[in-house]
N, CA and C atoms as an extended XYZ file, in Angstrom:
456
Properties=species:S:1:pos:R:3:atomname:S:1:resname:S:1:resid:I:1 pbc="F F F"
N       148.976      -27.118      -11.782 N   UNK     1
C       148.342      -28.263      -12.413 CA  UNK     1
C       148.661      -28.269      -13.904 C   UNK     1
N       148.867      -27.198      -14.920 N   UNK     2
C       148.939      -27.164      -15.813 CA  UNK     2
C       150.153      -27.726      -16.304 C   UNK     2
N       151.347      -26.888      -15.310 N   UNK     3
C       152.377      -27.552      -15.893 CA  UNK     3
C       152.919      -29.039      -15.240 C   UNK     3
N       152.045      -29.802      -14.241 N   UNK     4
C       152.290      -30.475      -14.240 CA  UNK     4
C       151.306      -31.794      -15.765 C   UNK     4
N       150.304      -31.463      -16.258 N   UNK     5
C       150.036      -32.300      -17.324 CA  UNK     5
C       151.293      -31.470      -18.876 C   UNK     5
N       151.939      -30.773      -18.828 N   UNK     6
C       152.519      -29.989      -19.503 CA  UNK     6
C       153.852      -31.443      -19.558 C   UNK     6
N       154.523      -31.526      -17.918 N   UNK     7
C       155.726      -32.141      -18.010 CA  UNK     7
C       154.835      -33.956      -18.579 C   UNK     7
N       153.576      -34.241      -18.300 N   UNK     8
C       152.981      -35.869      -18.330 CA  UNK     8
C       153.171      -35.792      -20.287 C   UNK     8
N       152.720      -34.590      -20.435 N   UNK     9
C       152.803      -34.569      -22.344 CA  UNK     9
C       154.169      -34.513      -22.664 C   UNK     9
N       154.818      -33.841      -22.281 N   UNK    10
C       156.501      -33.922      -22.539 CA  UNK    10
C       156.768      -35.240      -22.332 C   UNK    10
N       156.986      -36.130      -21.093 N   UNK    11
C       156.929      -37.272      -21.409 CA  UNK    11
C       156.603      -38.077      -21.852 C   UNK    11
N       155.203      -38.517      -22.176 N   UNK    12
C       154.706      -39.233      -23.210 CA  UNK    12
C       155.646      -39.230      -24.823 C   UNK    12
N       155.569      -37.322      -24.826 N   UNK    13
C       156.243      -37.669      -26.318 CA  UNK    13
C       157.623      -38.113      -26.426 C   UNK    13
N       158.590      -37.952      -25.635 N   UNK    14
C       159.791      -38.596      -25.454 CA  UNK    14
C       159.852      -40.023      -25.391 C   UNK    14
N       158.848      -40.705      -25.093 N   UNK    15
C       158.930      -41.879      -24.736 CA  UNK    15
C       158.066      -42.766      -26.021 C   UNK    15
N       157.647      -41.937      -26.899 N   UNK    16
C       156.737      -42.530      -28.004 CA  UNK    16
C       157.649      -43.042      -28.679 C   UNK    16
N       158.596      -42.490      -29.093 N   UNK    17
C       159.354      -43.351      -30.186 CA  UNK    17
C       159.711      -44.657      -29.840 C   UNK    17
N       159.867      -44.826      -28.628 N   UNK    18
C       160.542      -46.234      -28.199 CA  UNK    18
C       159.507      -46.898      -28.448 C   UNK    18
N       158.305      -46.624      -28.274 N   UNK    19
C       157.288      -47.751      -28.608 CA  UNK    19
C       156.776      -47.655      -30.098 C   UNK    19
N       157.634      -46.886      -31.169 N   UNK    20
C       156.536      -46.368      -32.812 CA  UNK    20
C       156.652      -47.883      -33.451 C   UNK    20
N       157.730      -48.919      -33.236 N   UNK    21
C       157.475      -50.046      -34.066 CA  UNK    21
C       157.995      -51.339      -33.170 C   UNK    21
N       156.130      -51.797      -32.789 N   UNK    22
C       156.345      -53.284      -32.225 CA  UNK    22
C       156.465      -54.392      -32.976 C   UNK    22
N       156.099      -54.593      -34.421 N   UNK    23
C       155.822      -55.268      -35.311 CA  UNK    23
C       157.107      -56.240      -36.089 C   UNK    23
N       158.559      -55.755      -35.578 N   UNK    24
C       159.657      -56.619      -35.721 CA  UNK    24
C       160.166      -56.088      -37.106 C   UNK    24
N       160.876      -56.993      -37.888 N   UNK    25
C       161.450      -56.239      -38.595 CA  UNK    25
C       161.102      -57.951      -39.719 C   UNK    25
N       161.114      -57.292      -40.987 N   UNK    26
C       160.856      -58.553      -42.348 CA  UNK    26
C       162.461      -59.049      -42.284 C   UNK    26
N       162.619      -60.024      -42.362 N   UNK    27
C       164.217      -60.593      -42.970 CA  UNK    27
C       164.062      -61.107      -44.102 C   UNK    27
N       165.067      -60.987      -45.315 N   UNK    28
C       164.719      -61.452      -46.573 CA  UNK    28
C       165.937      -61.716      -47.120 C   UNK    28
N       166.135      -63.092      -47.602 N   UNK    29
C       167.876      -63.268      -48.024 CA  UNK    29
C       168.307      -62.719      -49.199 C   UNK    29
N       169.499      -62.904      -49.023 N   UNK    30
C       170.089      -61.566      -49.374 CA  UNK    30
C       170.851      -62.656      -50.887 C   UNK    30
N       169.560      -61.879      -52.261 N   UNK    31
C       169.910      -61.744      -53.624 CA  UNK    31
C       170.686      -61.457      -54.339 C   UNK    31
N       171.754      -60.101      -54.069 N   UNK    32
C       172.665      -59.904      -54.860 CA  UNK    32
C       172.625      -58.101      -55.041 C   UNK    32
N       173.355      -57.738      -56.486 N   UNK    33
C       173.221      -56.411      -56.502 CA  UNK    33
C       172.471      -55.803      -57.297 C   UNK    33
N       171.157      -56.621      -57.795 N   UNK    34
C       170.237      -56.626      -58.764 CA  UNK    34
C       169.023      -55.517      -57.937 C   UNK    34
N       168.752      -56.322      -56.577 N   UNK    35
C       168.294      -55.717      -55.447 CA  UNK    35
C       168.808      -54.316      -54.347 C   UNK    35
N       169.736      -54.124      -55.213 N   UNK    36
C       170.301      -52.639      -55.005 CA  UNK    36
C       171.082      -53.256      -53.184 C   UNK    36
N       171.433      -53.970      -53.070 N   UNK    37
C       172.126      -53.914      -51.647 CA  UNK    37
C       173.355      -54.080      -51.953 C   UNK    37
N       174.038      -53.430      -50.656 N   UNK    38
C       175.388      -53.802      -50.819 CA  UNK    38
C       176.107      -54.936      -50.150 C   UNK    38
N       177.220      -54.824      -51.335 N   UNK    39
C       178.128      -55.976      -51.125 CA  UNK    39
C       179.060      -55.517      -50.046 C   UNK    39
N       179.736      -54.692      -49.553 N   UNK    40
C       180.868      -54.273      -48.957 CA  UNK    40
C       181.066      -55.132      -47.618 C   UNK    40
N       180.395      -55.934      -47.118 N   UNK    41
C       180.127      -56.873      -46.052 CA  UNK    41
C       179.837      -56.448      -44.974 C   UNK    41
N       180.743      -55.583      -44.361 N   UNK    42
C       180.377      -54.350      -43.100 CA  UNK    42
C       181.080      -55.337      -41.559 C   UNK    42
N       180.834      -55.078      -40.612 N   UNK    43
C       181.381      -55.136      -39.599 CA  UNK    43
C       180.503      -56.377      -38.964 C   UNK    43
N       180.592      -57.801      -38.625 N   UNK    44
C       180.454      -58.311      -37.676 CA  UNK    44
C       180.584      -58.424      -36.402 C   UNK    44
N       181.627      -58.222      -36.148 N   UNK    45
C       181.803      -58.069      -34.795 CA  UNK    45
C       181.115      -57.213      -33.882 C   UNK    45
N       180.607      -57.628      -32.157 N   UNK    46
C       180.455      -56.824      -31.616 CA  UNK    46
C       181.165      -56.200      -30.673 C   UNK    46
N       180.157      -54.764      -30.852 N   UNK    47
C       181.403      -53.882      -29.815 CA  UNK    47
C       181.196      -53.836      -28.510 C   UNK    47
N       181.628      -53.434      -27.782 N   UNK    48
C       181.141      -53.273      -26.245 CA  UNK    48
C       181.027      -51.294      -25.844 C   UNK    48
N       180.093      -51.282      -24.898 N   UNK    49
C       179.505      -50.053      -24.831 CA  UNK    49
C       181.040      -49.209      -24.331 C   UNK    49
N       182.017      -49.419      -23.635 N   UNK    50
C       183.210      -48.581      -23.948 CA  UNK    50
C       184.064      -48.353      -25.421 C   UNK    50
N       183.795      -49.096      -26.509 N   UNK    51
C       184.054      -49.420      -28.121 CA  UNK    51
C       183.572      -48.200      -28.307 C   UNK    51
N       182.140      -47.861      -27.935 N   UNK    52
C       181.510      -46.931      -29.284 CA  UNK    52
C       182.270      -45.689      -28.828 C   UNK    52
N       181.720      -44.730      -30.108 N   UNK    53
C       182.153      -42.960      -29.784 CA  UNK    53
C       181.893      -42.526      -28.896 C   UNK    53
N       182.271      -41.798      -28.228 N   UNK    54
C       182.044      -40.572      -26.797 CA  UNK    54
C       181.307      -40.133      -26.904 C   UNK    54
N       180.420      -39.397      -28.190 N   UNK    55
C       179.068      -38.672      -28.644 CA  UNK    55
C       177.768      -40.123      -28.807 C   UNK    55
N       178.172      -41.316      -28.204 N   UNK    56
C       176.814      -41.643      -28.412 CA  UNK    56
C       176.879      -42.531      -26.690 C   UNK    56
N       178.155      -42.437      -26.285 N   UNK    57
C       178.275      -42.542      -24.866 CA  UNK    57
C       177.495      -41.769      -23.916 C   UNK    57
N       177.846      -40.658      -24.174 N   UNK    58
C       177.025      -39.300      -23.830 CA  UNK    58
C       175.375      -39.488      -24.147 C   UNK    58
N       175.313      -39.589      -25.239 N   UNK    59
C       173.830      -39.766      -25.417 CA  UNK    59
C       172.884      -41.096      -24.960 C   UNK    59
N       173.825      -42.104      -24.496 N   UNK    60
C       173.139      -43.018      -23.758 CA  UNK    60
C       172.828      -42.684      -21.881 C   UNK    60
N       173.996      -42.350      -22.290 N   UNK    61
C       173.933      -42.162      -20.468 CA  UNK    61
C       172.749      -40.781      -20.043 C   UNK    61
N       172.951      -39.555      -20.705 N   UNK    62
C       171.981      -38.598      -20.552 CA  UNK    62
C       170.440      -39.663      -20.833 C   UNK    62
N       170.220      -40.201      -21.956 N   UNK    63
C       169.080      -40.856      -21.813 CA  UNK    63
C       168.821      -41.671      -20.646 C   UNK    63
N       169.282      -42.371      -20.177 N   UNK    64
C       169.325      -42.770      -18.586 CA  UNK    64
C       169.309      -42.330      -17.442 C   UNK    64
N       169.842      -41.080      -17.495 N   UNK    65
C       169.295      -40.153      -16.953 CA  UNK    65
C       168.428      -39.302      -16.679 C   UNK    65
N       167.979      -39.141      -17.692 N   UNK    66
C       166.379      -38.297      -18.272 CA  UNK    66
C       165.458      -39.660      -17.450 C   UNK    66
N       165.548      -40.374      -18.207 N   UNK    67
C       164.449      -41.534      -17.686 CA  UNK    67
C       164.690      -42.080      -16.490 C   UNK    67
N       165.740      -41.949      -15.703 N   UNK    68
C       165.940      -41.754      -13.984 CA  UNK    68
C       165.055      -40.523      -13.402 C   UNK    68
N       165.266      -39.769      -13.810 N   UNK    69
C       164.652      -38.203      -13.410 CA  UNK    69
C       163.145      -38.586      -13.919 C   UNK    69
N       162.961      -39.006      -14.676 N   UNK    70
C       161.419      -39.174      -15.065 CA  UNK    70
C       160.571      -40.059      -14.285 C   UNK    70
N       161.238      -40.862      -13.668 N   UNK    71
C       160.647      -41.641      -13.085 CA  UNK    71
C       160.724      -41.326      -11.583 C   UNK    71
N       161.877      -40.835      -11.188 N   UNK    72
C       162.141      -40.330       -9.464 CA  UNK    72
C       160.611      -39.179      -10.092 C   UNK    72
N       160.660      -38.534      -10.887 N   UNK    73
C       159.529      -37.374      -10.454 CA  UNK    73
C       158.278      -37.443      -10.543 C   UNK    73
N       158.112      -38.400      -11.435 N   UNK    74
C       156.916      -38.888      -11.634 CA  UNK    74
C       155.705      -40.438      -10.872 C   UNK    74
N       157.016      -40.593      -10.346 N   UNK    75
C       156.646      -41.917       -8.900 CA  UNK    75
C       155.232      -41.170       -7.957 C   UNK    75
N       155.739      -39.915       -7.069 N   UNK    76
C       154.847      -40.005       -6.539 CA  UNK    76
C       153.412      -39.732       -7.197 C   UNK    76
N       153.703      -39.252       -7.979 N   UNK    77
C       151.855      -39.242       -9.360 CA  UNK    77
C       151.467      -40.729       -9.285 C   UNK    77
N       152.127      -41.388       -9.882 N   UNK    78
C       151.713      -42.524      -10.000 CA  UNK    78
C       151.504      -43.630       -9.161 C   UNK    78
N       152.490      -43.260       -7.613 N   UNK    79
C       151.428      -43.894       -6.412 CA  UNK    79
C       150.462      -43.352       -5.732 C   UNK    79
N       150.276      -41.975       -6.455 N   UNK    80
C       148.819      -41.619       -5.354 CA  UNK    80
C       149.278      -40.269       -4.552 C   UNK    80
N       150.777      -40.304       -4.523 N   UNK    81
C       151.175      -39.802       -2.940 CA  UNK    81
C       151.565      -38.206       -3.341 C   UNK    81
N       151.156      -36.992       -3.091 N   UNK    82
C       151.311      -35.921       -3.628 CA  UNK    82
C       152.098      -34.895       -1.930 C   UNK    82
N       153.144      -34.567       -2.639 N   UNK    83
C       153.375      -33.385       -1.526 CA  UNK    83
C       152.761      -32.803       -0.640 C   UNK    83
N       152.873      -32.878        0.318 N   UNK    84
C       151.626      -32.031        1.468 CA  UNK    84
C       152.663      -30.660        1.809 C   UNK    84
N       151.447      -29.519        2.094 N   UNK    85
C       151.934      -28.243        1.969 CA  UNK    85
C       152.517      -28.361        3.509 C   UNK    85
N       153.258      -27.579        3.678 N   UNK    86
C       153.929      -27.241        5.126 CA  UNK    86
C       152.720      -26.834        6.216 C   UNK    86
N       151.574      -26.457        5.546 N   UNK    87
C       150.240      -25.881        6.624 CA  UNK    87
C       149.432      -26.682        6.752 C   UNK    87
N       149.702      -28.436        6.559 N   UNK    88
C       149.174      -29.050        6.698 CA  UNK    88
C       149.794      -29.073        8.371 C   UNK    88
N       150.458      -29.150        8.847 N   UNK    89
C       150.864      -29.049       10.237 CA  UNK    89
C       149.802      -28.880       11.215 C   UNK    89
N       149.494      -27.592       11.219 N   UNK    90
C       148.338      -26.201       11.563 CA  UNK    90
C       147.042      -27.283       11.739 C   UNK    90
N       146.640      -27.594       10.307 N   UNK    91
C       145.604      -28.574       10.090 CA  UNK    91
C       145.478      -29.789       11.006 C   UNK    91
N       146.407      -30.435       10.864 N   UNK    92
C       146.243      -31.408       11.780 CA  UNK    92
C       146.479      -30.870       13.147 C   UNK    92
N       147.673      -29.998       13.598 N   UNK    93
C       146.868      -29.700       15.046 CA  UNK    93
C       145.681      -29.179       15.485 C   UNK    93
N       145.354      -28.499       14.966 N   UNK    94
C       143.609      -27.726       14.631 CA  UNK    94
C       142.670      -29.680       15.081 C   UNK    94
N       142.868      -29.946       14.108 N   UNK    95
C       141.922      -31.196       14.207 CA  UNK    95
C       142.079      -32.086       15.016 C   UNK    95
N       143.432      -32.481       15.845 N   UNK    96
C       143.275      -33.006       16.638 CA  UNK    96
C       143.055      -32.429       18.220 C   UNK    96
N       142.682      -30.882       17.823 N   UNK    97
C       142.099      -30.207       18.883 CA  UNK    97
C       140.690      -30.067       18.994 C   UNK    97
N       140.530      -30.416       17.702 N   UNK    98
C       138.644      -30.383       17.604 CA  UNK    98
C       138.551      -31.870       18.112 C   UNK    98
N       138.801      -32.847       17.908 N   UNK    99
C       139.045      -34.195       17.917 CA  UNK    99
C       139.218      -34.497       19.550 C   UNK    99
N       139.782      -33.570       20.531 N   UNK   100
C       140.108      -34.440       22.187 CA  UNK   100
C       138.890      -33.017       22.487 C   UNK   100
N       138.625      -31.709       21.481 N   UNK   101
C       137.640      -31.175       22.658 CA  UNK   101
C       136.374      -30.519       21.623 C   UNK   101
N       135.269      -31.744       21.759 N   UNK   102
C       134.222      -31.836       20.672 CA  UNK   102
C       133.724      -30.450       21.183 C   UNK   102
N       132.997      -29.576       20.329 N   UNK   103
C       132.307      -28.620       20.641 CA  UNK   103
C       132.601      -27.383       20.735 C   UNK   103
N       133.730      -26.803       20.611 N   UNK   104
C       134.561      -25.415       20.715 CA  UNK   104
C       134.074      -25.139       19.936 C   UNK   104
N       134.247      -23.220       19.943 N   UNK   105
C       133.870      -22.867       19.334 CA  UNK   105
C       135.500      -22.045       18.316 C   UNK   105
N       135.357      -20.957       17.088 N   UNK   106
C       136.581      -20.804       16.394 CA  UNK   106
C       137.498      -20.038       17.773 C   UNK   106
N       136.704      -19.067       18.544 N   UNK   107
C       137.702      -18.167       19.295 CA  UNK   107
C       138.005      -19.004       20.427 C   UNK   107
N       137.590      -20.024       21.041 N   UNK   108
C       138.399      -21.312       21.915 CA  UNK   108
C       139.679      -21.954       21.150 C   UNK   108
N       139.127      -22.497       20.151 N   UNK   109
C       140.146      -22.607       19.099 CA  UNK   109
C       141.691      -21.738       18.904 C   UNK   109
N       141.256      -20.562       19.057 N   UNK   110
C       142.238      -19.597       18.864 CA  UNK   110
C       143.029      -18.814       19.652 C   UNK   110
N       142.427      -19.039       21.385 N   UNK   111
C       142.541      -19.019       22.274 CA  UNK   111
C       143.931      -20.411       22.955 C   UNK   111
N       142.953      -21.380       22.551 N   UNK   112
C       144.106      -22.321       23.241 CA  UNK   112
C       145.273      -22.816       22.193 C   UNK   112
N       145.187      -22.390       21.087 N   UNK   113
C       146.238      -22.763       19.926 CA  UNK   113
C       146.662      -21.745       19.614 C   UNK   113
N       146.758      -20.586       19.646 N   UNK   114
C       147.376      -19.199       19.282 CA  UNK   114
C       147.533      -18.817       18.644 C   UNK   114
N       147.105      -19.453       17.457 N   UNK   115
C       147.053      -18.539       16.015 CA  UNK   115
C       145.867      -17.547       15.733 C   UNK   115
N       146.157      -17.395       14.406 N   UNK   116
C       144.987      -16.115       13.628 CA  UNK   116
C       144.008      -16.755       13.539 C   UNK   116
N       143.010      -15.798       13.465 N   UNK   117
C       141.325      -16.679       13.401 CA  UNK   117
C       141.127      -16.205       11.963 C   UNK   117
N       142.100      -15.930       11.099 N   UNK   118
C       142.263      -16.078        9.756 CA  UNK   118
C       142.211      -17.708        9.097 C   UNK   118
N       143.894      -17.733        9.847 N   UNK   119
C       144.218      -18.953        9.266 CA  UNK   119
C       143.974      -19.810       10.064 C   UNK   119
N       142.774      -19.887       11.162 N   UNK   120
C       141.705      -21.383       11.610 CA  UNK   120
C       140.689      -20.792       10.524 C   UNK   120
N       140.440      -19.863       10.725 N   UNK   121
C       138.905      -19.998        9.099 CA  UNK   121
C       139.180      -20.970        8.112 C   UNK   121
N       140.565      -20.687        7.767 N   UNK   122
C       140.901      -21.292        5.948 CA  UNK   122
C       140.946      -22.730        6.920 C   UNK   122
N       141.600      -23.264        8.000 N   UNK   123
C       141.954      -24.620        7.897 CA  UNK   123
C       140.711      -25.496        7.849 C   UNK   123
N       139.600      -24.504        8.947 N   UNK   124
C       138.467      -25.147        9.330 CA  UNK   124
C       137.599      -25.469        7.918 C   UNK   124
N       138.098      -24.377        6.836 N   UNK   125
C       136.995      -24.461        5.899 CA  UNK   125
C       138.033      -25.663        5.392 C   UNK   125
N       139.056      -26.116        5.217 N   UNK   126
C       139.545      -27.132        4.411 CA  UNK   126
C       139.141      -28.658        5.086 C   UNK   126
N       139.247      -28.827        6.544 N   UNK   127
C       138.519      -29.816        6.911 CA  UNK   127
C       137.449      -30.023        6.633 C   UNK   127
N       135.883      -29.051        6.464 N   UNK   128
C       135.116      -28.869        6.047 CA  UNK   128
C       134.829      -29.835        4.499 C   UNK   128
N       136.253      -29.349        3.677 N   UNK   129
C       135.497      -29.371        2.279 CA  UNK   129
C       136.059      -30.965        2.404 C   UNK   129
N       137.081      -31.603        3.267 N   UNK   130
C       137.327      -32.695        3.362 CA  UNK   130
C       136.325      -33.895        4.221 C   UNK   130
N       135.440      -33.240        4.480 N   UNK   131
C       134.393      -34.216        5.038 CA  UNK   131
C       134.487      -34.505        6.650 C   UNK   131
N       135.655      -33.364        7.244 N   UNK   132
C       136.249      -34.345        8.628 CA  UNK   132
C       135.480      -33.333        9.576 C   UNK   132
N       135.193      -32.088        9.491 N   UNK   133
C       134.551      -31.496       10.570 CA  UNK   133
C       133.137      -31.405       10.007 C   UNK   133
N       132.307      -30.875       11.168 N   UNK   134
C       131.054      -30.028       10.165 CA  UNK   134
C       130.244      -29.041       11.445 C   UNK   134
N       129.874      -27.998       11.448 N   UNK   135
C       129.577      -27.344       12.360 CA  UNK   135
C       127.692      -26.838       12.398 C   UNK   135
N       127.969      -26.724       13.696 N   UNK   136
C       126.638      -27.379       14.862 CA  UNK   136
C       126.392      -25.346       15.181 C   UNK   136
N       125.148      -24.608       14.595 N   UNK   137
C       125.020      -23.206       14.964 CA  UNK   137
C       123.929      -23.608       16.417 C   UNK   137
N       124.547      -23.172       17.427 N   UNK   138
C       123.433      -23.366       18.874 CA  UNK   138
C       123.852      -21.690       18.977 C   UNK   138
N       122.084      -21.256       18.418 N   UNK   139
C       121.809      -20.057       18.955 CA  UNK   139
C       123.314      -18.906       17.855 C   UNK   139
N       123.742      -17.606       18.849 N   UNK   140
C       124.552      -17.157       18.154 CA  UNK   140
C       126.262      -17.609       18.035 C   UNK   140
N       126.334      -18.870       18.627 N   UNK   141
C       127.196      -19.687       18.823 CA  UNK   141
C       127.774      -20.253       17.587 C   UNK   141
N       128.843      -20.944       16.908 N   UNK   142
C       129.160      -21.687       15.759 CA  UNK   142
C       129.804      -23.067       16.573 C   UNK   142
N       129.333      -24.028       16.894 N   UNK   143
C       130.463      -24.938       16.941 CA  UNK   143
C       130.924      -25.851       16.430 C   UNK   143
N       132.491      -26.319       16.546 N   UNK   144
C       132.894      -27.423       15.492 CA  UNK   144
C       132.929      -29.046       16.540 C   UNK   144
N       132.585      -29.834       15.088 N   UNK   145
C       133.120      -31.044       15.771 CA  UNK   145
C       133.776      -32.083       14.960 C   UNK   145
N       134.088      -33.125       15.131 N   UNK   146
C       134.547      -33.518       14.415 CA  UNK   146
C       133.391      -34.716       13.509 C   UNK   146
N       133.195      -35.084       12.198 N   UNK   147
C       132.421      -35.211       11.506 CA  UNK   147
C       132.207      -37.353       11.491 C   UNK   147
N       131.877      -37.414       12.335 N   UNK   148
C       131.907      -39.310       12.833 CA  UNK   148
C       131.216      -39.743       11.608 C   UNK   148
N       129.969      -39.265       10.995 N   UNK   149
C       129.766      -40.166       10.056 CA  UNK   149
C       130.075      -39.809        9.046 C   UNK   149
N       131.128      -39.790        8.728 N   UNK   150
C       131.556      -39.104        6.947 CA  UNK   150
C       131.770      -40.799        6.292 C   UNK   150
N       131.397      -40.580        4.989 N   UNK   151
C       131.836      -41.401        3.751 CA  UNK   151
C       133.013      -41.677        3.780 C   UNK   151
N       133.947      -42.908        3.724 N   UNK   152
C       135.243      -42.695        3.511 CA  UNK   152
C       135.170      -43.511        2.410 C   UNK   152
């Protein structure tokens, strides 16, 4: 988490300068050499982006790049949509086993799905903290079910 607000501050500050002046620019006609400007006239013409130097070719295109990469990485933040761990798998079969057989208990669970009654503890406790199971103690029994009236 850290370094992901680490890379949101890195970007921000990369991207500040482009926004440091909305305010346009003063135009003021042009007096002479009293006003300290120069006369030398300078270049009218424009160039086209193969015209300029190779060192600012480079530096356009890497900037386009950066801000390609910034945005491919930073998309799913900004729709919501975050990586799911590979043990989300587990989880959802777990739950859609609590889900076709209301009432098991963890060692049925572990019995007909074959894993560790480790890692059904951790999943069960993550459905748990997600609102989707909630468990029913009958006697020295624990059982799970699946949680029908949760908040969504």
């Amino acid at each position: 988490m850290r370094n992901l607000w680490t890379l949101f501050l890195l970007f921000i500050l990369i991207c500040s300068p482009a926004l440091a002046s909305t305010n346009g620019y003063e135009v003021s006609p042009y007096t002479g050499p009293e006003r300290g400007m120069y006369e030398g006239g300078g270049d009218d013409a424009t160039l086209t982006f193969w015209e300029l130097p190779l060192s600012l070719q480079i530096v356009y295109i890497s900037g386009l790049l950066g801000a390609l990469l910034a945005v491919y990485k930073f998309l799913p933040l900004l729709l919501g949509k975050v990586r799911q761990n590979c043990k989300k798998q587990n989880r959802d079969e777990i739950f859609k086993f609590i889900t076709a057989n209301p009432g098991n208990t963890i060692s049925d669970i572990e019995k007909h799905l074959k894993l560790n009654r480790s890692t059904i503890r951790y999943h069960l406790k993550m459905l748990q903290i997600f609102n989707k199971i909630k468990y029913v103690r009958k006697g020295k029994f624990v059982m799970v079910f699946e949680n029908i009236s949760r908040c969504t």
